[in-house]
N, CA and C atoms as a LAMMPS dump frame, in Angstrom:
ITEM: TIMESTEP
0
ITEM: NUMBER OF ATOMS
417
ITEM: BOX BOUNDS ff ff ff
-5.0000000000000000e+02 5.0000000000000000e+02
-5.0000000000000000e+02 5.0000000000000000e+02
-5.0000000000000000e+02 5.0000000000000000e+02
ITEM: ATOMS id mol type element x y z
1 1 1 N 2.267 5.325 -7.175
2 1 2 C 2.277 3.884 -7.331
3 1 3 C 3.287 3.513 -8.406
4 2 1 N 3.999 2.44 -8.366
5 2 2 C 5.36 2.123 -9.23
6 2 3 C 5.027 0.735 -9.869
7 3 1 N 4.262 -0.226 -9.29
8 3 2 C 3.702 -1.442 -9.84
9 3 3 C 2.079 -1.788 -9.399
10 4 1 N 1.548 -2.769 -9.908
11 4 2 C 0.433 -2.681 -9.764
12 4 3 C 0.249 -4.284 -10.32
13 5 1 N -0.197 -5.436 -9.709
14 5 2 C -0.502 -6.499 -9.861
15 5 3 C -1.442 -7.331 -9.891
16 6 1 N -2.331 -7.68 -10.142
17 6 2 C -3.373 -8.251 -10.57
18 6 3 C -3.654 -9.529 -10.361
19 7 1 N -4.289 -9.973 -9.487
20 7 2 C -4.403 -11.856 -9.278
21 7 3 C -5.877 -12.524 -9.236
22 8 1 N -5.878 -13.868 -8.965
23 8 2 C -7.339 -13.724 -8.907
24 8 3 C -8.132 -13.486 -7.196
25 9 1 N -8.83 -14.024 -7.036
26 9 2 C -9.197 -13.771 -5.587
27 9 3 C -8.687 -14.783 -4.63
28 10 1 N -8.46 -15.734 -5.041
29 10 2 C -8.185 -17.214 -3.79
30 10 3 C -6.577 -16.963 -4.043
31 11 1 N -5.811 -15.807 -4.288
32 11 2 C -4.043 -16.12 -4.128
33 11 3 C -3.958 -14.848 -2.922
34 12 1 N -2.922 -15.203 -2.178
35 12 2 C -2.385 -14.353 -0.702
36 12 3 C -2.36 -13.367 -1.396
37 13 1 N -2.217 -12.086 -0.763
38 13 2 C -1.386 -10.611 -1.116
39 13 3 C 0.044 -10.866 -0.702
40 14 1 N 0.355 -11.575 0.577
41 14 2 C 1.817 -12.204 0.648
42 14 3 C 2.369 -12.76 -0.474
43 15 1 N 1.788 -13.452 -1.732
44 15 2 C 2.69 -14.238 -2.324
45 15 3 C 3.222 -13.619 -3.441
46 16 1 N 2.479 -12.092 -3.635
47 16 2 C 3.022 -10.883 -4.641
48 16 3 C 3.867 -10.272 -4.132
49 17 1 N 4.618 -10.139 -2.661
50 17 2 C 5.392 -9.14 -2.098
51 17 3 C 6.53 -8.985 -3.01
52 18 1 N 7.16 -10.062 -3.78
53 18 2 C 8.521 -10.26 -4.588
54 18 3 C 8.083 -9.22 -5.893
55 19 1 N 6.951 -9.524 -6.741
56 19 2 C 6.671 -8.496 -7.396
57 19 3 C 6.516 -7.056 -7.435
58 20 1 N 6.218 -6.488 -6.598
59 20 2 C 5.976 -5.251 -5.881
60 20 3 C 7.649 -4.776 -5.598
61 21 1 N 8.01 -5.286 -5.178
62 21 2 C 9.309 -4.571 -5.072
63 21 3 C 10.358 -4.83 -6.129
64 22 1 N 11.197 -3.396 -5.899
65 22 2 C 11.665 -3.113 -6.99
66 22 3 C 13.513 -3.668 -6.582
67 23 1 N 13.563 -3.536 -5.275
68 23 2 C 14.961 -3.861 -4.918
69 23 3 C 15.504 -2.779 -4.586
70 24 1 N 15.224 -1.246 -4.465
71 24 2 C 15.782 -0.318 -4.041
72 24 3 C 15.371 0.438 -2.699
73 25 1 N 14.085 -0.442 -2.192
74 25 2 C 13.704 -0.094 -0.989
75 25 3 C 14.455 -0.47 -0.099
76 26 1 N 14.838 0.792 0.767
77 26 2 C 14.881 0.787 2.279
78 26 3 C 13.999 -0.223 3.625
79 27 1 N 12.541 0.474 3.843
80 27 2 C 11.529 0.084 4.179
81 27 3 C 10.328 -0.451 3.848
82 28 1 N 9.671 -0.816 4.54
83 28 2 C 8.586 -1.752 3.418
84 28 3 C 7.639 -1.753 4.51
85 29 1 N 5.962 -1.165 4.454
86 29 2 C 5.545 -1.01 5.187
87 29 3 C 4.08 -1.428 5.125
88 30 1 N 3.44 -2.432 5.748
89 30 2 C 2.115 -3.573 4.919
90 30 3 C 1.645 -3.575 6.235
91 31 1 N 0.152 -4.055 6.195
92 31 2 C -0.845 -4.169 6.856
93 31 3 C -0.826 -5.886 7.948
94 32 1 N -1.422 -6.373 9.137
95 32 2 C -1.192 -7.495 9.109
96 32 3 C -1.34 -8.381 8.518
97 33 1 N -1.895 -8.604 7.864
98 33 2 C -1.758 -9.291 6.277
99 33 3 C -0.437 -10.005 5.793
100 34 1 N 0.751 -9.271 6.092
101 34 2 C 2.058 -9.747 5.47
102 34 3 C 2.677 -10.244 6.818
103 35 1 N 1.933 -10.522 8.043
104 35 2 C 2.638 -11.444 9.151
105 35 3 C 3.487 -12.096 8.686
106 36 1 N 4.544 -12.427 8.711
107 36 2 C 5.896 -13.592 8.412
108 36 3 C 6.471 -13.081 7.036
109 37 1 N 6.105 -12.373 6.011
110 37 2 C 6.786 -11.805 4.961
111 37 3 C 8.497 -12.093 5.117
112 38 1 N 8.793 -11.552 5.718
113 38 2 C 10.27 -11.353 5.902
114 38 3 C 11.132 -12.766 6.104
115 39 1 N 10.119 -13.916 6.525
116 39 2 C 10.668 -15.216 6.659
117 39 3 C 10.563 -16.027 5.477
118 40 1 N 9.639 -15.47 4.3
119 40 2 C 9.717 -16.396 3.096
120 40 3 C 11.411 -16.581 2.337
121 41 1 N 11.199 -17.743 1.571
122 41 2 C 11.93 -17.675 0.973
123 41 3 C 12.988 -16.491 -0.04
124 42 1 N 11.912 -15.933 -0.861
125 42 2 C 12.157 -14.895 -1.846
126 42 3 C 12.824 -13.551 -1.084
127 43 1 N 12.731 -13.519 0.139
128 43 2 C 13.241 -12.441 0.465
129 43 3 C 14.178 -12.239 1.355
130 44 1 N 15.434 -13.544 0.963
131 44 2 C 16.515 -13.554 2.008
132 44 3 C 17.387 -12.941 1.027
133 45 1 N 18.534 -12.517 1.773
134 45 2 C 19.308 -11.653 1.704
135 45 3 C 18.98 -10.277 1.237
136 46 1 N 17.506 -9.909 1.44
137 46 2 C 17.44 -8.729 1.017
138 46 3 C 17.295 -7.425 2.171
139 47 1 N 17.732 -6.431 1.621
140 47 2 C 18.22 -5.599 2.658
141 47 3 C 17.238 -4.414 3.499
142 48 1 N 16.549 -5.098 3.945
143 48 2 C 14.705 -4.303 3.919
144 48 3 C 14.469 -4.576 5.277
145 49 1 N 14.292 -3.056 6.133
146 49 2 C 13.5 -2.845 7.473
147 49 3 C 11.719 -2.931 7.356
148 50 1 N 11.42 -4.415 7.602
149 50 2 C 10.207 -4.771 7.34
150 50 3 C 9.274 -3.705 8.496
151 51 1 N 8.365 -3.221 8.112
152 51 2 C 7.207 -2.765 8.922
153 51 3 C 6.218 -2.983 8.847
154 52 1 N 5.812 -4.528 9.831
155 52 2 C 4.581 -4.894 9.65
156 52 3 C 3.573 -4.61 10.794
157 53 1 N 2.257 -4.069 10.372
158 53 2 C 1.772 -3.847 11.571
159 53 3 C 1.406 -5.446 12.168
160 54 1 N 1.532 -5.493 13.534
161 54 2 C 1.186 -5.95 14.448
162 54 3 C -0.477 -6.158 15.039
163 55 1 N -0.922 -7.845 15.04
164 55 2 C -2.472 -7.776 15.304
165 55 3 C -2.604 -7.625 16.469
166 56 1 N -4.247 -6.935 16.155
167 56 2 C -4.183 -5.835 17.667
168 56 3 C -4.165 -7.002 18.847
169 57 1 N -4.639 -8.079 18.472
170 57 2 C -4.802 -8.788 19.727
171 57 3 C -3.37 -9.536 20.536
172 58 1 N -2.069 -8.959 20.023
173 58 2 C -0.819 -9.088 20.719
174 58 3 C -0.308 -8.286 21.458
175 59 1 N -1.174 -6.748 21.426
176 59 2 C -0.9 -6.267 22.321
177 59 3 C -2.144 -5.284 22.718
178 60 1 N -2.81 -6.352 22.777
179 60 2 C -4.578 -5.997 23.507
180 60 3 C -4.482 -6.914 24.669
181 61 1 N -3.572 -7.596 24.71
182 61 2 C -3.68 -8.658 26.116
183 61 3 C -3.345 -7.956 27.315
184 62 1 N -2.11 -6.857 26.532
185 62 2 C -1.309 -6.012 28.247
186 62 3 C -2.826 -5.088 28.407
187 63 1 N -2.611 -4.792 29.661
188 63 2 C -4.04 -4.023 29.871
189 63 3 C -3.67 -2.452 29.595
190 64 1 N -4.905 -1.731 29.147
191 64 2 C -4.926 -0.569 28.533
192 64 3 C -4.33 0.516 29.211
193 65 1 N -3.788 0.508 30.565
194 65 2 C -2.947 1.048 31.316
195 65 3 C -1.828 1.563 31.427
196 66 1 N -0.985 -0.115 31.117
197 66 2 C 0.185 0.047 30.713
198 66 3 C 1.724 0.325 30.17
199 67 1 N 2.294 1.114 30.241
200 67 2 C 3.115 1.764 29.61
201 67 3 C 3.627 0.899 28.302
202 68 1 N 3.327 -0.284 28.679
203 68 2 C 4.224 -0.933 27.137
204 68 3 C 2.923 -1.051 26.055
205 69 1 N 1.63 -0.898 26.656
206 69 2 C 0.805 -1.108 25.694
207 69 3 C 0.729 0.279 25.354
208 70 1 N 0.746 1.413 25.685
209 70 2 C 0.475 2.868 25.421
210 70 3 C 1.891 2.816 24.128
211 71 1 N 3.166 2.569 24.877
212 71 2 C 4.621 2.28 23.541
213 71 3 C 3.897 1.665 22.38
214 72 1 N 3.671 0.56 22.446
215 72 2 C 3.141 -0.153 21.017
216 72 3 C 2.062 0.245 20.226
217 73 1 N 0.789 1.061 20.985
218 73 2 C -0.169 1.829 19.863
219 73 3 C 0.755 3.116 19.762
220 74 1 N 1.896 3.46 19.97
221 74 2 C 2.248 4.701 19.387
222 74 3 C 3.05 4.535 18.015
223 75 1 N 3.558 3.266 18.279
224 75 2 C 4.759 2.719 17.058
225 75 3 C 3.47 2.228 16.306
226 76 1 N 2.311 1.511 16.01
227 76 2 C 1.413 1.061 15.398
228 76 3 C 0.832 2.005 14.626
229 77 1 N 0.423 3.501 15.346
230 77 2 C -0.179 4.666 15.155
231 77 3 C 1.133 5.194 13.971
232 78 1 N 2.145 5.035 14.405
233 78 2 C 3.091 5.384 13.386
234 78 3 C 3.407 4.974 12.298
235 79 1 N 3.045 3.779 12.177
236 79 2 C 3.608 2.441 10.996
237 79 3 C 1.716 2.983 10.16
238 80 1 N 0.53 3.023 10.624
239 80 2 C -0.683 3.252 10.069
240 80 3 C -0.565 4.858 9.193
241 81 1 N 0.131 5.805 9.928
242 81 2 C 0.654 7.471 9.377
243 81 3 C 1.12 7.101 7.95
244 82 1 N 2.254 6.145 7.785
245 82 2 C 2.729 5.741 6.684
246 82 3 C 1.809 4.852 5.673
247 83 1 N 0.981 4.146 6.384
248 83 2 C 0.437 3.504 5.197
249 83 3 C -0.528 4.352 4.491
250 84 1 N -1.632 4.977 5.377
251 84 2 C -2.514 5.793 5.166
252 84 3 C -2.39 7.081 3.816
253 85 1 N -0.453 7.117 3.707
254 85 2 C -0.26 8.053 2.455
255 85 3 C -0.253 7.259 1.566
256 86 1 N 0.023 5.741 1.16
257 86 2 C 0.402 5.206 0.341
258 86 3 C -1.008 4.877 -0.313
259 87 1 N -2.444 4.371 1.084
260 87 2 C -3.489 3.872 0.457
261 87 3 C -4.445 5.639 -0.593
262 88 1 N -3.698 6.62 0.018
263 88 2 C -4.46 7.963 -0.483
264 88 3 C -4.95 7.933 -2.079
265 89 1 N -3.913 6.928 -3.07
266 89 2 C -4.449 6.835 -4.568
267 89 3 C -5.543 5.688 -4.338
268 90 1 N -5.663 4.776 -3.95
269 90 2 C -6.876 3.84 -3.407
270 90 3 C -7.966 4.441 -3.167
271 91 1 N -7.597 5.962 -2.676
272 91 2 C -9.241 6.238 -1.866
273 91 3 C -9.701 7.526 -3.171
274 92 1 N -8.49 8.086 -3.532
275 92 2 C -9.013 8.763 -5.042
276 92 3 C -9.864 7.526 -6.502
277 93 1 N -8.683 6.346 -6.312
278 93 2 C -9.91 6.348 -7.557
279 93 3 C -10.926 5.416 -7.572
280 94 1 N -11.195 4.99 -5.65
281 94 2 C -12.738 5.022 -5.099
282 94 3 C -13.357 6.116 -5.452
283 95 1 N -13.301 6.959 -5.014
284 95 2 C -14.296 7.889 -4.988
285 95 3 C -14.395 8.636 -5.947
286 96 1 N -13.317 9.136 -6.745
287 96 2 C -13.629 10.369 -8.165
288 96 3 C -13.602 9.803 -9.212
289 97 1 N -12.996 8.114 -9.1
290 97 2 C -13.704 7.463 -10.334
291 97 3 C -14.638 6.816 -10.391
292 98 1 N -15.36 5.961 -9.505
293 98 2 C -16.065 5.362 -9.199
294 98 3 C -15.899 3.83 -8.979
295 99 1 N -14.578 3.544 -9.103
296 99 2 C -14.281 2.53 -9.051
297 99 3 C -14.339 1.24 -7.691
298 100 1 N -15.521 1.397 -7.172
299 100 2 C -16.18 0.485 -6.066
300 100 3 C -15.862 -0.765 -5.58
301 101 1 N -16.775 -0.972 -6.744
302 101 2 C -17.278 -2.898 -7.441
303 101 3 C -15.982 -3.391 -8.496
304 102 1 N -15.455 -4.336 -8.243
305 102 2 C -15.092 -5.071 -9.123
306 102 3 C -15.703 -6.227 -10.313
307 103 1 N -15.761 -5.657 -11.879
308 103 2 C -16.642 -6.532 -12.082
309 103 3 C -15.706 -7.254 -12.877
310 104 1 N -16.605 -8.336 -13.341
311 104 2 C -15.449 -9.729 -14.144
312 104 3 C -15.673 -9.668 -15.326
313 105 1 N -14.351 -8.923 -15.885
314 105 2 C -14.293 -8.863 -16.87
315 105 3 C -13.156 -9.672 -17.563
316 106 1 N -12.727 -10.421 -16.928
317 106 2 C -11.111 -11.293 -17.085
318 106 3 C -9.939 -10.6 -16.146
319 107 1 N -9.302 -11.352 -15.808
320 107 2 C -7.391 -11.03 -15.122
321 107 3 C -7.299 -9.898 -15.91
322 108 1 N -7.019 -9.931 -17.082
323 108 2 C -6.023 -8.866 -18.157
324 108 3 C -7.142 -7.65 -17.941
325 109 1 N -8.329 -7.43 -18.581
326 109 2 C -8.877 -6.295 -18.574
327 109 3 C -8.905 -5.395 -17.297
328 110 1 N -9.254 -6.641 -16.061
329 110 2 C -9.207 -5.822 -14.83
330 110 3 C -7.974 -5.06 -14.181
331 111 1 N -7.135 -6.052 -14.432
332 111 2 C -5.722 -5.129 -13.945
333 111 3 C -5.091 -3.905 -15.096
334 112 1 N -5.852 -4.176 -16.019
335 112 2 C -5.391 -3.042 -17.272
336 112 3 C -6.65 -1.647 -16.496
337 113 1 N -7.231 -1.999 -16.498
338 113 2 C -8.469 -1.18 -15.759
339 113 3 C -7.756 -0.817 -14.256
340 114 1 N -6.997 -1.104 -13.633
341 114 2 C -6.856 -0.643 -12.425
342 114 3 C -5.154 0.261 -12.943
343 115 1 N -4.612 -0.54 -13.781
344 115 2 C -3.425 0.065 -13.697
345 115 3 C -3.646 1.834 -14.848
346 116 1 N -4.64 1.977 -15.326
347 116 2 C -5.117 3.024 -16.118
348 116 3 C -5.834 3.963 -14.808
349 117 1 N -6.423 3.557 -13.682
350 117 2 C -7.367 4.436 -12.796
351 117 3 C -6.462 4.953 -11.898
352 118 1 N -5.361 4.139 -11.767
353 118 2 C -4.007 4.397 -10.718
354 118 3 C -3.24 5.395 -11.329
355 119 1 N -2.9 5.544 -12.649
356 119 2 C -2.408 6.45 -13.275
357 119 3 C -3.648 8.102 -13.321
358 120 1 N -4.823 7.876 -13.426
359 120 2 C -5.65 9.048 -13.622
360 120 3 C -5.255 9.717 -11.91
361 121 1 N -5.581 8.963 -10.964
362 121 2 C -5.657 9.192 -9.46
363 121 3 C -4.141 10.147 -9.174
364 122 1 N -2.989 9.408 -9.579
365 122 2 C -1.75 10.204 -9.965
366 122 3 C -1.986 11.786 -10.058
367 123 1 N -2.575 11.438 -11.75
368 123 2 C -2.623 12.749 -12.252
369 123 3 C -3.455 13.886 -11.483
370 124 1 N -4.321 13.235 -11.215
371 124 2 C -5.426 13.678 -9.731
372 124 3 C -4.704 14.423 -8.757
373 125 1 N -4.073 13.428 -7.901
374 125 2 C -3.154 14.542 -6.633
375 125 3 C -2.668 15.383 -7.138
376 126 1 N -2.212 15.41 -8.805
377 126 2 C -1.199 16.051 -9.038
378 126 3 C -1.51 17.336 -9.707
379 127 1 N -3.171 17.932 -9.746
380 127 2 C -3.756 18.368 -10.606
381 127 3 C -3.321 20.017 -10.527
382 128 1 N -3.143 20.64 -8.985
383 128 2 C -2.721 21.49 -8.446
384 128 3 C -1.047 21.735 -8.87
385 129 1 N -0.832 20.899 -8.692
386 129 2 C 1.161 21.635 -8.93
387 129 3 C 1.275 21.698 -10.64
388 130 1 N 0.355 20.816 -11.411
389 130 2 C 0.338 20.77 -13.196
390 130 3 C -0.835 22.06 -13.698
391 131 1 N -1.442 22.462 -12.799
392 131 2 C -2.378 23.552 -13.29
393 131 3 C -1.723 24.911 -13.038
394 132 1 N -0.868 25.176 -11.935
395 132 2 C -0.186 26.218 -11.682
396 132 3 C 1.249 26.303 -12.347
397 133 1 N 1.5 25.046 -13.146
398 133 2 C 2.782 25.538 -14.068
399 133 3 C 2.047 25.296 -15.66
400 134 1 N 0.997 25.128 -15.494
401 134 2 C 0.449 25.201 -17.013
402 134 3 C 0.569 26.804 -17.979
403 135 1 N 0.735 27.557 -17.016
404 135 2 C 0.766 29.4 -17.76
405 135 3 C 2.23 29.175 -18.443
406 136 1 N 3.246 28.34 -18.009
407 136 2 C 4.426 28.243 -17.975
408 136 3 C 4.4 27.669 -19.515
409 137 1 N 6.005 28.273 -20.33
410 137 2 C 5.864 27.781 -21.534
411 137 3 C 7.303 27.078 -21.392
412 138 1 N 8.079 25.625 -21.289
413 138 2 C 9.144 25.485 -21.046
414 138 3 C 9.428 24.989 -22.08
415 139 1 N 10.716 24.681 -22.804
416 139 2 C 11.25 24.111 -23.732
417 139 3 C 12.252 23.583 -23.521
C-alpha cells in the first residue's frame, strides 16, 4: 500500500481517486464503484488504462450461453485476479489484527489507526523473506 486516506462515511470512494494516485501509474484497477472515474474532471489528460470492473447486470442480460457473455466473465475474472492481490493487506489486518469494527474515535485517530495496521500487515506478508535474511549480518 503507497497511500491510505481517510474520510468520513457519507463522501464517494470516487471522489479520493485523485489522492490515491501518485501519477506514475500505468493501470488503475477498482471495483464497480469507480463507474465513470475516467470521465471526471481531475483526471483528464492523464495517461491511465482505467480497469473498471463492469456491473454484473450489463452483461447478465446476454444469456449464459453466449460466447460474448462467456468473453466478458473471462476479462471480469481477470480484472477481479488483480484486485484480489491488492485487497490481500485488507484481509491480513482483518484477520491477524483484529481490525473488524470501526470505532469512532475521530477522522485523525482512525486513519492514523489504519495507516499504522497497513504498515504491520506489510510487515506481515513480509515476515518470511525478513526472517530468512535475519541470520544475515549486512553493512
Amino acid at each position: 500500500m503507497r497511500r491510505v486516506v481517510g474520510t468520513v462515511a457519507n463522501v464517494a470512494d470516487i471522489t479520493q481517486v485523485d489522492k490515491l494516485l501518485h501519477g506514475d501509474e500505468n493501470m488503475v484497477y477498482a471495483d464497480a464503484g469507480y463507474t465513470g472515474v475516467e470521465k471526471r474532471p481531475e483526471h483528464e489528460g492523464r495517461q491511465v488504462i482505467w480497469q473498471i470492473a463492469v456491473r454484473r447486470s450489463t452483461y447478465q442480460k446476454l444469456g449464459n450461453r453466449s460466447a460474448l457473455h462467456k468473453a466478458k466473465r473471462k476479462i471480469e475474472k481477470a480484472k477481479a485476479q488483480v484486485r484480489a492481490k491488492v485487497e490481500h493487506p485488507l484481509r491480513v489486518m482483518k484477520r491477524q489484527f483484529g481490525y473488524v469494527k470501526t470505532r469512532l474515535r475521530g477522522l485523525a485517530k482512525n486513519t492514523a489507526q489504519r495507516v499504522t495496521l497497513f504498515a504491520l500487515s506489510n510487515l506481515w506478508m513480509a515476515r518470511r523473506h525478513l526472517l530468512r535474511n535475519a541470520g544475515e549480518v549486512r553493512l
